[in-house]
C-alpha positions, 0 to 999 in steps of 0.5 A, spaced: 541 517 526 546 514 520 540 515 513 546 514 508 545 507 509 542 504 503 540 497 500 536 493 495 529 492 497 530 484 493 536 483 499 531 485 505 525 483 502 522 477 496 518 480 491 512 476 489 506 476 484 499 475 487 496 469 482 490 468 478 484 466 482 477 464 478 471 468 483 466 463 487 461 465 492 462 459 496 469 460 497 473 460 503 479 465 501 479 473 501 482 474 493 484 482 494 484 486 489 485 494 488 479 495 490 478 492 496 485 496 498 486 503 501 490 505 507 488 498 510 485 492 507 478 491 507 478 483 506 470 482 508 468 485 501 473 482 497 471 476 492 472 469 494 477 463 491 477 456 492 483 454 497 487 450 492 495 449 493 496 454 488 493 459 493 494 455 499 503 456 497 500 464 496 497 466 502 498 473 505 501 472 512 500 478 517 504 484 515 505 482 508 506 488 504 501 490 499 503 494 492 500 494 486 503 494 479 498 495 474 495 502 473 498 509 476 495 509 483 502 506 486 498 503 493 501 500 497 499 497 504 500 493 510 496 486 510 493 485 518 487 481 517 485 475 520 482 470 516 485 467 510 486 471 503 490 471 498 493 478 493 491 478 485 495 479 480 493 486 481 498 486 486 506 485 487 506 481 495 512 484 499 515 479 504 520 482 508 527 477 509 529 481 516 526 485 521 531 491 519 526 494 516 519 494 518 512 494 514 510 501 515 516 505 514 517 501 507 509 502 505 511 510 508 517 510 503 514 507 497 508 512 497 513 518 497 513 522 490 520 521 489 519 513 489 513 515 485 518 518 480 521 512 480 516 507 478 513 512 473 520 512 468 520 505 469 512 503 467 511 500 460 505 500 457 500 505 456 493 504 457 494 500 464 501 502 466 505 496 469 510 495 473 516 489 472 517 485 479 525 487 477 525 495 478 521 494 485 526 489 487 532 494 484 529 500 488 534 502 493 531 504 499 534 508 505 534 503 511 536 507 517 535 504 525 528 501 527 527 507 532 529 512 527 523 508 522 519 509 527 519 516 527 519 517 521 512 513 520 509 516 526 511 523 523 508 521 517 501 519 520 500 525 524 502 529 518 497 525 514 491 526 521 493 533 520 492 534 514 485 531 514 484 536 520 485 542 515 481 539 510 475 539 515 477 545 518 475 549 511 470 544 509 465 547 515 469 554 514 465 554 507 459 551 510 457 556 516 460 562 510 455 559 504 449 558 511 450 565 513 450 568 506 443 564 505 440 567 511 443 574 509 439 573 502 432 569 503 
């Protein structure tokens, strides 16, 4: 498992922004913004765009990567949608060059808190932070073989399950205590 290998993510991938689009209800493309994206895409709610050449050049193709450059939430998705859609200008569309590196891993590595870290010292800006296409395409990234990523992602998901069991554990811990506390006082 060879971790010291690192490169630029601007030779394994192109960074590109999302475009300008004038909302219309009759449109047939998805326009993505922040708030259509969590841990997934949800491309059904999104506002719409006429289809013009502009947004026909800027389609999304299935596992794009979504990251969004303004504002200090740092997301980062994986597009998987069917249908057309397109990014807004609140994202930063990554497009990998290669299959040495796969969608999930580096979606995984760009919501570590180091990376985090990273972004913050180079935001400019301070009531919506902004992050330059040119410190996103000069993030050194660690690129260990495609089995070793998979791991990595599959570890990360399942430590990310747990942790939503725990939190689900305490809640309904807290519940039975604050239900059995009620009864005890009525």
């Amino acid at each position: 498992m060879d971790m010291g290998r690192k490169t630029k993510l601007k030779y394994v991938a192109e960074v590109f922004s999302g475009v300008y689009g004038k909302a219309d209800p009759n449109g047939d493309v998805a326009y993505l913004q922040t708030k259509d994206c969590g841990g997934t895409v949800v491309a059904r709610y999104a506002s719409r765009v006429v289809l013009t050449p502009k947004v026909q050049k800027n389609l999304l193709r299935q596992d794009d990567i979504l990251f969004a450059c303004k504002g200090a939430n740092y997301l980062c998705t994986t597009y998987r949608e069917e249908g057309k859609a397109v990014a807004s200008t609140s994202f930063f569309v990554i497009r990998l060059k290669s299959d040495a590196l796969s969608p999930e891993y580096l979606c995984w590595f760009l919501r570590l808190p180091a990376t985090e870290g990273y972004f913050k010292t180079c935001q400019v800006g301070s009531a919506t932070p902004l992050i330059r296409k040119q410190n996103v395409e000069e993030l050194e990234i660690p690129l260990p073989e495609p089995h070793t990523q998979r791991l990595i992602v599959e570890v990360a998901r399942l430590a990310q399950r747990e942790r939503h069991l725990q939190e689900t554990i305490i809640k309904r811990k807290q519940l039975v205590l604050q239900q059995l506390l009620m009864n005890k006082t009525i």
